[in-house]
DRENMI-398527 format. One line per field, with one value per residue: residue in one letter; x, y, z of N, C-alpha, C in turn. Coordinates in steps of 0.05 Angstrom, whole numbers, plus 5000, padded with zeros to 4 digits. Atoms other than C-alpha are relative to their C-alpha. Last residue first. Example, Ala and Ser with C-alpha at 12.3 -4.5 7.8 and 13.67 -1.06 7.14 Angstrom:
2
residu s:a
n.px 4984:5018
n.py 4976:4976
n.pz 4999:5000
ca.px 5273:5246
ca.py 4979:4910
ca.pz 5143:5156
c.px 4985:5018
c.py 5022:5024
c.pz 5014:5000
END
This chain:
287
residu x:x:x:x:x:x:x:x:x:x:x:x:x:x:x:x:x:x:x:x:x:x:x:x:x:x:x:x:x:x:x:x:x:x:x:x:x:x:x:x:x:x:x:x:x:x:x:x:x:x:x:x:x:x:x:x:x:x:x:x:x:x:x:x:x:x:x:x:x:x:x:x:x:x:x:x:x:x:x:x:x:x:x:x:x:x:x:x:x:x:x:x:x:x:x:x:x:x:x:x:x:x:x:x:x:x:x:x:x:x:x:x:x:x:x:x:x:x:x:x:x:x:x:x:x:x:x:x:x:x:x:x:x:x:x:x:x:x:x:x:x:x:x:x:x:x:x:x:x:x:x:x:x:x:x:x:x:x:x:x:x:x:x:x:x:x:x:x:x:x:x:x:x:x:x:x:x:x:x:x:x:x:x:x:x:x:x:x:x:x:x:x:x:x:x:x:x:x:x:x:x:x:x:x:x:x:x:x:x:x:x:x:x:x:x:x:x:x:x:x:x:x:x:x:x:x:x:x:x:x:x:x:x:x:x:x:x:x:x:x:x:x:x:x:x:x:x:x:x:x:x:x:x:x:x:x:x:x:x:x:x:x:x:x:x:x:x:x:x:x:x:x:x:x:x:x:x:x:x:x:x:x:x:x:x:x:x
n.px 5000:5014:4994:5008:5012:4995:5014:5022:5018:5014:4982:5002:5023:5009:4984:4999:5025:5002:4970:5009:5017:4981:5001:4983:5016:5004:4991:5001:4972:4991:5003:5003:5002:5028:5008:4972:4983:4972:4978:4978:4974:4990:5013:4981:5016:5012:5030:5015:4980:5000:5027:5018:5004:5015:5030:5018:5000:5021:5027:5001:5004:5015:5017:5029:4997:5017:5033:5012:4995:4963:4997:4996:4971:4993:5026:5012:4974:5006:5031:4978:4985:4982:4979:4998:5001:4965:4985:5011:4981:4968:4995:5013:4979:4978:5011:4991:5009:5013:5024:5021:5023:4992:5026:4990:4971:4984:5003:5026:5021:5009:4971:4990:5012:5003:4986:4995:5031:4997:4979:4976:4985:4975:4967:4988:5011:4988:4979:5009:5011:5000:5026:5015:4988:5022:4995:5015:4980:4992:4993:4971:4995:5027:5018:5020:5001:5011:4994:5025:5022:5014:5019:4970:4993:5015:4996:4970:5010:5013:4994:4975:5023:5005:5030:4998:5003:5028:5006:5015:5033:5006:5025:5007:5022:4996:5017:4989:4989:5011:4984:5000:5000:4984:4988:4985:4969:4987:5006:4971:5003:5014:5024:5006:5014:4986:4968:4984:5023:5002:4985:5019:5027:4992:4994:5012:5011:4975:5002:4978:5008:4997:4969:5009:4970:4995:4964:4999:4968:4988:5014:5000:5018:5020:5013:4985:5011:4982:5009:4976:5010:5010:5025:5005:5003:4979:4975:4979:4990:4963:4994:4965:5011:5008:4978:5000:5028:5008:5019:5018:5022:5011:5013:5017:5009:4988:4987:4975:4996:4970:4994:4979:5007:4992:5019:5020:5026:5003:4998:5023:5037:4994:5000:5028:5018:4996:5014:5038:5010:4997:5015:5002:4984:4966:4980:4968:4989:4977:4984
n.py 4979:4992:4986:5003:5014:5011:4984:5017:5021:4984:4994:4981:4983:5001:4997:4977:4986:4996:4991:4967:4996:4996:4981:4981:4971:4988:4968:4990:5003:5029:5002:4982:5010:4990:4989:4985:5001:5002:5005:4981:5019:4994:5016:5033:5021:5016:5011:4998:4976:4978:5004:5003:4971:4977:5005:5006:4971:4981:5015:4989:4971:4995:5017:4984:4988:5021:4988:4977:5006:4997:4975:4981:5005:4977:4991:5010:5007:4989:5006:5019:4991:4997:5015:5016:5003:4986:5019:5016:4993:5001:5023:5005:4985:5031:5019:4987:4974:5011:4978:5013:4988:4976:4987:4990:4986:5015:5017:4997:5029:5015:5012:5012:5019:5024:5023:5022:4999:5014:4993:5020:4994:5006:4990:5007:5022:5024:5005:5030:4999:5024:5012:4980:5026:5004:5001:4966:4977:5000:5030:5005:5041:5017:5000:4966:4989:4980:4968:4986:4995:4981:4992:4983:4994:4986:4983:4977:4979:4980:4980:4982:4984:4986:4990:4977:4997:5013:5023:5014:5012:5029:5010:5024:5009:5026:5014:5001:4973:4991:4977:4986:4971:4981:4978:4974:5011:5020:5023:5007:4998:5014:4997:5021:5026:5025:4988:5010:4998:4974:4996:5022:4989:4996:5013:5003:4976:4998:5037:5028:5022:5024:5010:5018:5020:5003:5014:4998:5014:4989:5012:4993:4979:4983:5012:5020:5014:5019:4996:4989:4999:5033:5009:4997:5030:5011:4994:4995:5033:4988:4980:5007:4992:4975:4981:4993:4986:4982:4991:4993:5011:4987:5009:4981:4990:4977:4999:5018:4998:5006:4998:5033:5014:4977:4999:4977:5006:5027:5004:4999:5019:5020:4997:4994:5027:5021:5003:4995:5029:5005:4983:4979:4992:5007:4988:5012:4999:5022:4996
n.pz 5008:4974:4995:4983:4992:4971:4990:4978:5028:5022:5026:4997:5004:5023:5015:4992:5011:5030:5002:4998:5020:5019:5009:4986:4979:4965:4997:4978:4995:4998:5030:5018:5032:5001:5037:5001:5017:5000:5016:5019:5022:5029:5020:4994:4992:5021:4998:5026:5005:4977:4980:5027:5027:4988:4999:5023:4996:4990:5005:5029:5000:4983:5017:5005:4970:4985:5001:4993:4971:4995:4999:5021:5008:5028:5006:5012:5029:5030:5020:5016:5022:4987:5004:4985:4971:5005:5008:4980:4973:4990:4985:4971:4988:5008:4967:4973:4977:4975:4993:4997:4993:5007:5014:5021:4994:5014:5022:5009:5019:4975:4985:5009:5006:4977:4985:5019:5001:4981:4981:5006:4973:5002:4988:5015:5006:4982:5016:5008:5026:5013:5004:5023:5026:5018:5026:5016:5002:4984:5003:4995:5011:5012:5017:5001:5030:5013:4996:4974:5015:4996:5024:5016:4986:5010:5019:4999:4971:5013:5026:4981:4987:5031:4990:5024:5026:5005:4998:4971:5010:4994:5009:4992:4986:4989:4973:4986:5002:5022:5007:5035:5007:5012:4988:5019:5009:4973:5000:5005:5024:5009:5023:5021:4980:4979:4993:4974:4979:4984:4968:4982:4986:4985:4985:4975:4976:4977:4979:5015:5007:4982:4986:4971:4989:4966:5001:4983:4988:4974:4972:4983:4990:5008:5028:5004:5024:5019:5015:5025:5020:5001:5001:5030:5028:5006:5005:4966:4987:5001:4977:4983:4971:4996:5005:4972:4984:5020:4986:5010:4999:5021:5022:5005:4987:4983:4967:4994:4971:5007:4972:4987:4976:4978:4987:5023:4983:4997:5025:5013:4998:5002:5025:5009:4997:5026:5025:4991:5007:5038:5022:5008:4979:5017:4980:4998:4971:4994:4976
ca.px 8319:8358:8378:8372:8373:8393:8382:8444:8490:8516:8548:8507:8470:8525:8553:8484:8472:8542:8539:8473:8501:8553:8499:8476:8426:8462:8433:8410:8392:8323:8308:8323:8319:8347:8408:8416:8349:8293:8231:8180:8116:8063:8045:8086:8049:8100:8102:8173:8208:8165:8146:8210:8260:8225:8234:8305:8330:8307:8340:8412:8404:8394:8447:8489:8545:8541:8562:8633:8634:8609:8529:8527:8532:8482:8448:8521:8556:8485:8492:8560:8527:8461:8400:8338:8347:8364:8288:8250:8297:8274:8194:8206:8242:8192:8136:8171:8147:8186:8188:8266:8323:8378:8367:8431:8418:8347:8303:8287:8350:8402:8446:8387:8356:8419:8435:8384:8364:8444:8450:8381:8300:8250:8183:8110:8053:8100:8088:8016:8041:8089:8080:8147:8173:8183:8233:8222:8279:8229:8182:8134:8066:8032:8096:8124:8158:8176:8220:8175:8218:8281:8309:8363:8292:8266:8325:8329:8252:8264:8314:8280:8218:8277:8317:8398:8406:8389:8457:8455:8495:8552:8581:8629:8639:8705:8693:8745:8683:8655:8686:8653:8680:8666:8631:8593:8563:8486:8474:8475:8407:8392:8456:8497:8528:8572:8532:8472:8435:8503:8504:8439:8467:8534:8499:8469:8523:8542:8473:8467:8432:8477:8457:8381:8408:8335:8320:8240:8256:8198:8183:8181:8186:8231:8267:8280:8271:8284:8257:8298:8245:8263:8312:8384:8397:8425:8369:8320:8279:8226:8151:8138:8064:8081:8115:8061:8028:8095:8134:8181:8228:8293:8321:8390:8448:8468:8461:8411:8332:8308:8231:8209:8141:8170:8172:8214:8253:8314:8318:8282:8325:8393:8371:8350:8417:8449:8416:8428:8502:8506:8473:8518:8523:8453:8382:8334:8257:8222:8151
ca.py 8702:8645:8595:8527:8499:8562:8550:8517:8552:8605:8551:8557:8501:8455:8472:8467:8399:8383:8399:8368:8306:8312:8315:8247:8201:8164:8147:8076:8067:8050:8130:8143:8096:8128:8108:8105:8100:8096:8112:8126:8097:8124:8082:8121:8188:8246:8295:8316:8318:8267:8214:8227:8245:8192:8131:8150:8163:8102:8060:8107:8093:8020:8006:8043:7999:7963:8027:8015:7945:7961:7925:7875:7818:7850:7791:7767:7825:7837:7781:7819:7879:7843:7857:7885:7945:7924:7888:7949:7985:7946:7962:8031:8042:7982:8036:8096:8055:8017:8032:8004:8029:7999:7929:7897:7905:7867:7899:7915:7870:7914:7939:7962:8000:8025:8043:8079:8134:8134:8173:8175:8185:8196:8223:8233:8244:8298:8342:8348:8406:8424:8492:8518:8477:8537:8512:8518:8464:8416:8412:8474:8485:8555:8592:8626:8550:8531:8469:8403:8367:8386:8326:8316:8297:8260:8223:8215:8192:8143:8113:8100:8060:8023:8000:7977:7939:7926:7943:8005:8012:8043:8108:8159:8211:8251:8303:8324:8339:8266:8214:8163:8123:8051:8001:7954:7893:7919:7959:8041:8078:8062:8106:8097:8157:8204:8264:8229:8279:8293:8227:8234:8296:8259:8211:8273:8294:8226:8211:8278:8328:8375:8433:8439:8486:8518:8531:8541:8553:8584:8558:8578:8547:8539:8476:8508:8575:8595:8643:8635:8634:8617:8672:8671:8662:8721:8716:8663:8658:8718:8690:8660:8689:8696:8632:8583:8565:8562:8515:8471:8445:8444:8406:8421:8381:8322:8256:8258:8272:8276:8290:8294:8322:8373:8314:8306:8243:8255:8332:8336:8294:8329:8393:8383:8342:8406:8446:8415:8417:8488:8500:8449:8382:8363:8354:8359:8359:8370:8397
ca.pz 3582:3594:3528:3504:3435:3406:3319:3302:3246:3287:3349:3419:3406:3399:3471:3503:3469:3493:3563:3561:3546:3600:3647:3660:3644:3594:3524:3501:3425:3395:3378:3459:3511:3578:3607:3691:3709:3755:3738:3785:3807:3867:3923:3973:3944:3943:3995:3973:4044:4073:4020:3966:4019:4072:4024:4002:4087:4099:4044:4059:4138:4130:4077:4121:4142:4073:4035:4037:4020:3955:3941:3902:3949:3986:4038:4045:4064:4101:4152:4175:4182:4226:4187:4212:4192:4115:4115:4139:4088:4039:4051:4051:3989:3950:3983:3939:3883:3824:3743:3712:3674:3644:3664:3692:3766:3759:3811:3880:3890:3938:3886:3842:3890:3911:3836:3807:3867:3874:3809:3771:3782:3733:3744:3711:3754:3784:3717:3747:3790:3849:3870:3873:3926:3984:4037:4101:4114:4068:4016:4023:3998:4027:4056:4117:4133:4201:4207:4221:4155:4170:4136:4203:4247:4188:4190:4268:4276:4210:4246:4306:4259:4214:4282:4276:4331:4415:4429:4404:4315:4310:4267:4303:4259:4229:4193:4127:4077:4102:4146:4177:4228:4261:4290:4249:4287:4290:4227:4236:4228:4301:4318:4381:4412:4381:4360:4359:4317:4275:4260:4211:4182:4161:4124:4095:4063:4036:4004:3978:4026:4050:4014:3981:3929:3901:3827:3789:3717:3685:3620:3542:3491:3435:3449:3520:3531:3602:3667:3724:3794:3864:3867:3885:3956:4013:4043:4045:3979:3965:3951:3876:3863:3787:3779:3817:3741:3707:3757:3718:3779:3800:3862:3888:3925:3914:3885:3833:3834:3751:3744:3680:3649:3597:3542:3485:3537:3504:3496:3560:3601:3578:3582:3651:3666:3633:3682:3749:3721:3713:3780:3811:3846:3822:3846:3796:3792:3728:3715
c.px 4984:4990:4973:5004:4986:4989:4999:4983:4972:4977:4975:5016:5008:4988:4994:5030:5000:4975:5005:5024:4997:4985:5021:5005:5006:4990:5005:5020:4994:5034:5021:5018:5002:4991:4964:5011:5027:5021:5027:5017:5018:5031:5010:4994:5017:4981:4989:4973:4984:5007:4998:4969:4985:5008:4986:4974:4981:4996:4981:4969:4989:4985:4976:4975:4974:4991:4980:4973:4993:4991:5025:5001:5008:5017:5004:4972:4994:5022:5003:4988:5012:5027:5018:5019:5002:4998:5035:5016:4989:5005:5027:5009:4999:5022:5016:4999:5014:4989:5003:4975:4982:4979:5007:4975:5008:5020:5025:4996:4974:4973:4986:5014:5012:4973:5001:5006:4988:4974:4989:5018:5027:5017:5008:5030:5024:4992:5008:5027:4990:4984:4990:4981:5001:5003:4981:5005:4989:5025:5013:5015:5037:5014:4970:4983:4982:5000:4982:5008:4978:4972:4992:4985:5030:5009:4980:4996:5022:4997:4990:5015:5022:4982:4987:4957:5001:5008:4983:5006:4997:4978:5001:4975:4991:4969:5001:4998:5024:5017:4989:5005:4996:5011:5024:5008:5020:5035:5011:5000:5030:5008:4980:4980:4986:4992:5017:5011:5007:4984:5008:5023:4995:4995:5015:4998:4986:4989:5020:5006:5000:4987:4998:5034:4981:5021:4999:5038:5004:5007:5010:4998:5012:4984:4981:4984:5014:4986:5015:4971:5024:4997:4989:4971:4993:5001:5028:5015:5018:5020:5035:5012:5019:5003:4999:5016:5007:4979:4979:4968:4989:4981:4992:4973:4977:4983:5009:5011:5033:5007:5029:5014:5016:4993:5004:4980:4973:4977:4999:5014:4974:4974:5003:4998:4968:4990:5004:4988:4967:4991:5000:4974:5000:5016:5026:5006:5027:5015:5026
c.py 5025:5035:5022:5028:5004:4977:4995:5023:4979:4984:5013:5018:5035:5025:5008:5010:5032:5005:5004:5015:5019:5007:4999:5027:5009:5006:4999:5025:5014:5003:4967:4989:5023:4995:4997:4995:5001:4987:5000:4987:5016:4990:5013:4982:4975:4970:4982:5006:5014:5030:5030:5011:5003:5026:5035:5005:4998:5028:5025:4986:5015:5033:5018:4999:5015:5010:4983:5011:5028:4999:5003:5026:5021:4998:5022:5004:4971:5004:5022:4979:4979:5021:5008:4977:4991:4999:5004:4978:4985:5016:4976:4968:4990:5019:4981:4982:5002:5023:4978:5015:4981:5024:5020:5017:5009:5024:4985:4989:5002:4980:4981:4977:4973:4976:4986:4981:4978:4998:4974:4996:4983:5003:4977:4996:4980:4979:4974:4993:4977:5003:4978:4993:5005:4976:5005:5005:5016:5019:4991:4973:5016:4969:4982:4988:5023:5012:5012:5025:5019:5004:5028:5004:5015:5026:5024:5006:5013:5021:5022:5012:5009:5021:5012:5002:5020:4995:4984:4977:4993:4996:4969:4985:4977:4996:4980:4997:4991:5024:5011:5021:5008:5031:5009:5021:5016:4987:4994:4960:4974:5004:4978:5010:4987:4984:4991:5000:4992:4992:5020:4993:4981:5024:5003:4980:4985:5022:5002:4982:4983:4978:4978:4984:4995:4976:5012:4987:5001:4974:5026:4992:5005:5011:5015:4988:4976:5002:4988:4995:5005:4992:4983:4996:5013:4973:5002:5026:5013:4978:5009:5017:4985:5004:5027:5022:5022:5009:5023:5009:5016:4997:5018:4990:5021:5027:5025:5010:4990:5004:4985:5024:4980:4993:5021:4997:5018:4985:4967:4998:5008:4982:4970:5000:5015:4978:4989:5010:4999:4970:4984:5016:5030:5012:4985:5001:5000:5010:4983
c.pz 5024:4983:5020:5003:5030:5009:5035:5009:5017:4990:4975:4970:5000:4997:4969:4978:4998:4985:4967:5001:4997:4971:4980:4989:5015:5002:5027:5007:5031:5002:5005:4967:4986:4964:5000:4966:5000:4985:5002:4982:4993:4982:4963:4976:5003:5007:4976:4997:4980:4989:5014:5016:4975:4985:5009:5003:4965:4994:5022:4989:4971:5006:5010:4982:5002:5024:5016:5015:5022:5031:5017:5010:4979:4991:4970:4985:4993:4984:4972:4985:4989:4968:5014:4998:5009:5022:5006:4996:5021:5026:5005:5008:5026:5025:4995:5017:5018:5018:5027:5008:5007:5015:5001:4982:4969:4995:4983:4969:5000:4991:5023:5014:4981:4992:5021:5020:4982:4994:5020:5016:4983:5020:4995:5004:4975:4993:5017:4992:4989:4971:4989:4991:4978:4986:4979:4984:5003:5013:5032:5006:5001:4997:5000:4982:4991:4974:4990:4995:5016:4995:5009:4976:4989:5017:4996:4973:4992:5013:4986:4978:5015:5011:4970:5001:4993:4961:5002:4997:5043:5010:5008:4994:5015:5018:4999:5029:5027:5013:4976:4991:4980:4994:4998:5030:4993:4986:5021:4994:4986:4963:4989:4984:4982:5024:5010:5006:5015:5019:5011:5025:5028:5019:5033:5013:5021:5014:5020:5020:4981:5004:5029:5009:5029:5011:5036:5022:5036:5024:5020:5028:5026:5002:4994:4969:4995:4983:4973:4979:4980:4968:4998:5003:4985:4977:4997:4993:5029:5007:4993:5019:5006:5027:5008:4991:5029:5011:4979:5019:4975:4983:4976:4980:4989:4999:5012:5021:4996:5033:4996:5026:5002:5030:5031:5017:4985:5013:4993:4966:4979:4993:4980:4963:4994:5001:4979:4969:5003:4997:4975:4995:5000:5018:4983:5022:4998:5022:4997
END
């Protein structure tokens, strides 16, 4: 199985091509900042329902390094860390937000929207929060199917591949930035419940407390520490249904043959490129 979310299609698949030609393993999970996961579904492929109308199917059909998969693909729009920063003030549509840090009052501006973002005068809240993100997640919407993530969203029948995940993009770096682990390490293994139990911690910081508390993390991003930690925990837990307790990998290079490798798509870009020249047998191609 492997999970993406990317900004594209194309991208979404070159970070797949990416991970498994560097990773030689068809159990990876990959979540970056925006908008679509993608999944190795092979068992659920056959009995893959119809997707919304007006979407592309759930199912592409691939050869990758020679075998065969089925290419589960679904644009989950508007949830990238910015997007759906400007989900979560949608709900309170200009009134105070628990997701916001006490002190901070401001505007946040995504796609050319303007948002009023400040924190009640009680605080910033990690249990109220979680109520609005899950609440802009869609996680209660009606779903026709059997196993669905979120939205009503088929998943494509998850799998064991999940026992095996990677995570990059923002999914690296806040943890990082906020001191689950060592910032310069290239990669590390923490659980969903480190997601959690930061943000409980972030919440209950004032904003001007946490420009000391996160000296590493951009000024920018301090405001929502709170929001961006909760929202993490419950798109993995809630959205995903992944086990809190369970381990992932978060990266941003990826060992390969005792040298470090992004874990981005450009790679794949060029793998795909290569592969498509005479003299190279295809490395990747849809059939």
């Amino acid at each position: 199985m492997a999970i993406l979310i990317a900004f594209s299609v194309n991208e979404k698949l070159r970070m797949l091509y990416t991970a498994n030609f560097l990773c030689a393993s068809r159990y990876f999970f990959n979540i970056d900042d925006a908008a679509s996961p993608c999944l190795l579904a092979a068992d659920e492929a056959n009995n893959a329902p119809q997707p919304p109308e007006g979407e592309e199917p759930y199912i592409k059909k691939l050869v990758l390094k020679g075998k065969k998969y089925d290419l589960y693909v679904h644009s989950y729009l508007n949830y990238g860390r910015e997007a759906f920063r400007a989900e979560v003030l949608k709900v309170t549509d200009g009134s105070a937000n628990p997701c916001i840090l006490y002190g901070f009052d401001g505007t946040y501006t995504y796609s050319g929207e303007d948002y009023k973002a400040f924190a009640p005068i009680s605080g910033s809240n990690y249990h109220e929060c979680r109520k609005i993100v899950l609440q802009a997640l869609k996680v209660n919407q009606f779903c026709p199917h059997r196993n669905c993530s979120f939205g009503g969203i088929w998943d494509g029948g998850k799998g064991s591949g999940q026992n095996i995940l990677f995570g990059t993009s923002s999914f690296y770096y806040l943890p990082s930035e906020i001191g689950i682990f060592n910032p310069n390490k290239p990669n590390s293994k923490i659980h969903y419940l480190d997601l959690k139990t930061e943000a409980k911690i972030a919440c209950e910081t004032t904003f001007e407390d946490a420009k000391y508390t996160y000296p590493l993390l951009a000024a920018d991003r301090i405001p929502y520490v709170c929001l961006d930690l909760t929202y993490q925990y419950a798109l993995f837990t809630d959205g995903f249904g992944l086990d809190p307790l369970q381990e992932i990998t978060v990266a941003n290079k990826i060992e390969y043959q005792d040298a470090l490798v992004d874990a981005a798509w450009p790679l794949g870009t060029a793998i795909e490129a290569i592969s498509s020249l005479p003299k190279f047998d295809p490395f990747m191609y849809f059939i």
